[in-house]
C-alpha positions in Angstrom: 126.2 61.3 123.9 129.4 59.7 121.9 128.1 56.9 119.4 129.5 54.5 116.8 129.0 55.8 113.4 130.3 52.8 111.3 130.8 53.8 106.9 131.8 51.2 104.4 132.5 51.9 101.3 131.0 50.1 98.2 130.8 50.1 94.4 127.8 53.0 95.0 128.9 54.8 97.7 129.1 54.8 101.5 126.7 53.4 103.8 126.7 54.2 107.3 125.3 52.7 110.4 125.0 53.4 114.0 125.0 50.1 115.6 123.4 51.6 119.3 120.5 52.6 117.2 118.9 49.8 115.5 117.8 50.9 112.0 119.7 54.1 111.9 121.2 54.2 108.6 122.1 56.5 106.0 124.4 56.8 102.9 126.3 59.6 100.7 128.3 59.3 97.6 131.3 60.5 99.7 133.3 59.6 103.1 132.5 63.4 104.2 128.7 63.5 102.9 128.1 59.7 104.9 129.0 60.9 107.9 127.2 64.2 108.1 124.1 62.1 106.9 124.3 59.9 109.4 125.2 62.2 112.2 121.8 63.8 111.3 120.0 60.6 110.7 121.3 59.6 114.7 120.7 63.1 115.9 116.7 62.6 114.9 116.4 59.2 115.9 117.8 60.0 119.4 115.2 62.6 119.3 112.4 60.6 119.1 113.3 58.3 122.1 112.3 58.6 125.7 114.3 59.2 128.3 114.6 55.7 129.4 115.5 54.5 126.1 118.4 57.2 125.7 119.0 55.3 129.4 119.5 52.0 127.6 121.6 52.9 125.5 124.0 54.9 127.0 124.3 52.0 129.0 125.4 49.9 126.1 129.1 49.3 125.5 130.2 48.5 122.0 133.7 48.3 121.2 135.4 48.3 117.3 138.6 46.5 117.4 140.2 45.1 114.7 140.7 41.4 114.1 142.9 38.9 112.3 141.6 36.2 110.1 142.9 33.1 108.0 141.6 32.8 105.3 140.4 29.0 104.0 142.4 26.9 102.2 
């Protein structure tokens, strides 16, 4: 299953979500260590679910595209 692993970096780190999987988060002090955290953060979580929530959500479709913005004046 291909999911969206989403990492932001902050003033502490990175902070990754998966936004298919509500609540699955994780965190590393680096890019690399984030994402292999949350890969095994979303790997247990899909574990626990049935096989009609793994269903629902590869049913979802959630798209990352980037946007413009003005700012205010």
């Amino acid at each position: 299953m291909i999911l969206n692993a989403i990492i932001e970096k902050d003033k502490n780190g990175y902070f990754a979500y998966v936004p298919e999987l509500k609540g699955c988060v994780s965190q590393g002090d680096t890019y690399e260590e984030a994402l292999k955290n949350i890969k095994e953060a979303a790997n247990l979580y899909v574990e626990s679910l049935n096989d009609e929530e793994i269903s629902l959500i590869k049913a979802k479709s959630i798209m990352i595209s980037p946007i413009e913005t003005q700012p205010y004046a």
